[in-house]
N, C-alpha and C positions, 0 to 999 in steps of 0.2 A: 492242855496243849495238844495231845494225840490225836483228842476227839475232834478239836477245831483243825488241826490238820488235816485230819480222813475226811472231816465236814467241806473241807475246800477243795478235795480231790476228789468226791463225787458230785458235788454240785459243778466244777468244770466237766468232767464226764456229761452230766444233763445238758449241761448249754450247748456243748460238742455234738449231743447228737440230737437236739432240736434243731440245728442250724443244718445238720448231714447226716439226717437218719440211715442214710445206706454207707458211710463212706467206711464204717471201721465196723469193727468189733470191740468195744473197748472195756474187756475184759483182760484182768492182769496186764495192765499197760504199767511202765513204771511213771513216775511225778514226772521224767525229764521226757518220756513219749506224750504224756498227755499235753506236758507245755509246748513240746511241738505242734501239735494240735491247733490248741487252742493261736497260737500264735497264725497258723496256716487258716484257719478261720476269721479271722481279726479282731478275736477276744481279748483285746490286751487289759483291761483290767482287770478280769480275771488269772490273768497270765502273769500277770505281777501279784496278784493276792499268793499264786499256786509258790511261784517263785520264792516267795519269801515264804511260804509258810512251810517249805520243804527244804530250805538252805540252797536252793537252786541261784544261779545268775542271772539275775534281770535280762526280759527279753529286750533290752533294748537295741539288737543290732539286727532283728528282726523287723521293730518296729523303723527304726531310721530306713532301712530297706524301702519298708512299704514307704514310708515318705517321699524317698528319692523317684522312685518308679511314679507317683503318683504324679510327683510333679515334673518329670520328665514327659508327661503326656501331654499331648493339645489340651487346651484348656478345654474346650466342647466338650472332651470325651472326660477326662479328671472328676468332673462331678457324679457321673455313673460306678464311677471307679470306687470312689471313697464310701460305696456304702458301708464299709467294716466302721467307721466314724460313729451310727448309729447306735453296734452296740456296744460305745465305753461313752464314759461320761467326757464327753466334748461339747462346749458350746457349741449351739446352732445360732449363731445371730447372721445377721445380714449383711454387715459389713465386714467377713469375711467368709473368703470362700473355699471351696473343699480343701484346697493344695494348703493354704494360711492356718486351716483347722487342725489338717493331720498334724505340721511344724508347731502349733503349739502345744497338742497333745505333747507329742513329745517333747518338749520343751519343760512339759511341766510336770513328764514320769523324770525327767532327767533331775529337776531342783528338788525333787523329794530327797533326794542322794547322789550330791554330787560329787559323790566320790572318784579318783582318778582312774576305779576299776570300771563305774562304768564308764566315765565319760571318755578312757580310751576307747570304749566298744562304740559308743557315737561317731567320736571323731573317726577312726579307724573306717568304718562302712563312708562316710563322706570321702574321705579323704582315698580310698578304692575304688569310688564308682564313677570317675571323679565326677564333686559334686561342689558347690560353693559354698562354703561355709558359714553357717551362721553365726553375727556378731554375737548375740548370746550364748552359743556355745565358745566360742573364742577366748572372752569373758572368766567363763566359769574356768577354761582347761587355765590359763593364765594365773588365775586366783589359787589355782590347785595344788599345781605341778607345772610349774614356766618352763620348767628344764626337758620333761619327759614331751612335753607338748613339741616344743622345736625338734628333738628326738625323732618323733612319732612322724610331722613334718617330712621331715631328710626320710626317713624309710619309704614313704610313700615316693618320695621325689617332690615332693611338692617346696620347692627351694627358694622360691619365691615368698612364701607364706611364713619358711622357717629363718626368712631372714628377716623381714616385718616382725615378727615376735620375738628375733635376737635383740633387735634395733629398740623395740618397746622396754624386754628386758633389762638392758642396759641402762 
């Protein structure tokens, strides 16, 4: 287990600076700098192997991030945006496009574990930026934790949203 640990904290290391040979020095970085990294890069499958293989927290509020900004952009420009898409494992098909690819990425680092630790961390970046939520995360927060979800809701202000999911609860 050590070895495959160290094993996944220098292999992110190499990806990090094949992608930004000048940007760091990364030497003595801790597992939680390198996931920043790798996160600020748009390695996220490696970012989730580091994550777990270090007890770290799924980057997933990094990745919704990227999502939202992606698709906050004209669509013209979103296609140049999303090269980080390249390097995780995302379908490329044709019927859909950059913005559709990022949201199923994460859609499907999210069902690996859809635990209510992370899926606050999803909903919470949506529900901040503000952002429209998606039915399948809705879904999962509902299936989870119904109670924490409307919770989560009303903190944001989003009152509207945490009355539809009273009203469902019910």
């Amino acid at each position: 287990a050590v070895v495959s640990t160290q094993s996944t904290g220098v292999d992110s290391m190499l990806k990090i600076s094949s992608l930004k040979p000048d940007s760091v020095k990364l030497q003595n970085l801790s597992p939680s700098e390198v996931l920043g990294l790798l996160c600020s890069c748009g390695l996220y499958d490696q970012a989730f192997l580091l994550a777990e293989s270090h007890d770290l927290p799924a980057p997933l509020s990094s990745l919704t991030s990227r999502c939202i900004s992606l698709a906050k952009l004209p669509t013209q420009t979103s296609a140049g945006c999303g090269d980080w898409l390249s390097h995780n494992e995302v379908p490329k098909t044709e019927e859909l496009g950059t913005v559709e690819r990022a949201w199923l990425y994460l859609q499907r680092q999210v069902e690996q574990d859809p635990s209510w630790k992370n899926l606050k961390q999803v909903l919470s970046q949506i529900l901040a930026a503000p952002y429209p939520e998606p039915l399948w995360l809705l879904r999962l927060c509902k299936k989870e934790d119904p109670a924490a979800t409307i919770r989560l809701c009303t903190q944001y202000s989003n009152l509207e949203l945490a009355v539809y999911l009273s009203i469902g609860y019910i």
